[in-house]
C-alpha positions as CSV (number, residue, x, y, z in Angstrom):
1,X,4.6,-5.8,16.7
2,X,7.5,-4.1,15.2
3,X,6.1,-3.3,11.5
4,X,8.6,-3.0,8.2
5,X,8.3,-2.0,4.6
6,X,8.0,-6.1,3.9
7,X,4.8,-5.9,5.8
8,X,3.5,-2.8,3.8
9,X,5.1,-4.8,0.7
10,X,3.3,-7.5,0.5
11,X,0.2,-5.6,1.3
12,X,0.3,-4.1,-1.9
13,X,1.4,-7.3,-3.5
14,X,-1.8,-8.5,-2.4
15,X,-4.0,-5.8,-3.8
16,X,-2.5,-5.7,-7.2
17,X,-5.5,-7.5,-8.7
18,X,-7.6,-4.8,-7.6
19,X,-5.7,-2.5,-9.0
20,X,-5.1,-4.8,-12.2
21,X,-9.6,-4.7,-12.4
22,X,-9.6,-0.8,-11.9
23,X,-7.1,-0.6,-14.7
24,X,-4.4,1.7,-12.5
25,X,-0.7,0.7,-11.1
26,X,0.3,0.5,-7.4
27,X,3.9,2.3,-7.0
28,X,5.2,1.9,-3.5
29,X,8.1,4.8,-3.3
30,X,10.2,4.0,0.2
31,X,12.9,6.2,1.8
32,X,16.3,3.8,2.2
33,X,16.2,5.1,5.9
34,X,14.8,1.9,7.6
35,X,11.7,3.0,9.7
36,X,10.0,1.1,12.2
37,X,6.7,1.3,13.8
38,X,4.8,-0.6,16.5
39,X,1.4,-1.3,15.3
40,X,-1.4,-4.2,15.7
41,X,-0.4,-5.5,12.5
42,X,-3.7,-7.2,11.2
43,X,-5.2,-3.3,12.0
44,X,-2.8,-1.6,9.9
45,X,-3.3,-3.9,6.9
46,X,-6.8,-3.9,6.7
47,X,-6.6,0.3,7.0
48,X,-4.1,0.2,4.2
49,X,-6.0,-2.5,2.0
50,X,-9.3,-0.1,2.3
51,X,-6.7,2.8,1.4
52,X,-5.4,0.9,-1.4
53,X,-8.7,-0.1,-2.5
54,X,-10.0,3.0,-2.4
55,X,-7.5,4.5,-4.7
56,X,-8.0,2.0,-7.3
57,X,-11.9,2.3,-7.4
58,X,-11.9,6.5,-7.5
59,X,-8.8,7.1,-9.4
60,X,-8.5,7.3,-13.4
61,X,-7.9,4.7,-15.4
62,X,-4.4,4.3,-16.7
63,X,-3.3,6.3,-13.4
64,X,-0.6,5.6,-11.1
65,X,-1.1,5.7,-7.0
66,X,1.4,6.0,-5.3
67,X,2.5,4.7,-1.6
68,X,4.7,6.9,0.0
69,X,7.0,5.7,3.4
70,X,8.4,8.5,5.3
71,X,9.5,8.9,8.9
């Protein structure tokens, strides 16, 4: 499965909440060069929600984390 930045997207979209409890701010910061990778989707999303989760739970409060996309 070809994956794109709608896919990381909404992944973040759907962590916001956590965030939102941890008191911190997801930024997703994306290059305008379209990149495309083949993953098992389902894998990647739950790597990136425990990423994402993560982040929230050890970071400051108030802080921002960001989610970079590069080639």
């Amino acid at each position: 499965v070809t994956l794109d930045i709608k896919n990381i997207q909404d992944c973040v979209d759907q962590n916001i909440s956590y965030a939102d409890k941890h008191k911190v701010e997801f930024k997703l910061d994306v290059t305008s060069t379209p990149i495309y990778i083949h993953v098992d989707t389902h894998r990647f999303k739950q790597a990136l929600t425990n990423l994402l989760s993560n982040a929230a739970k050890f970071s400051p409060e108030k802080s921002y984390i960001t989610i970079k996309v590069r080639p």
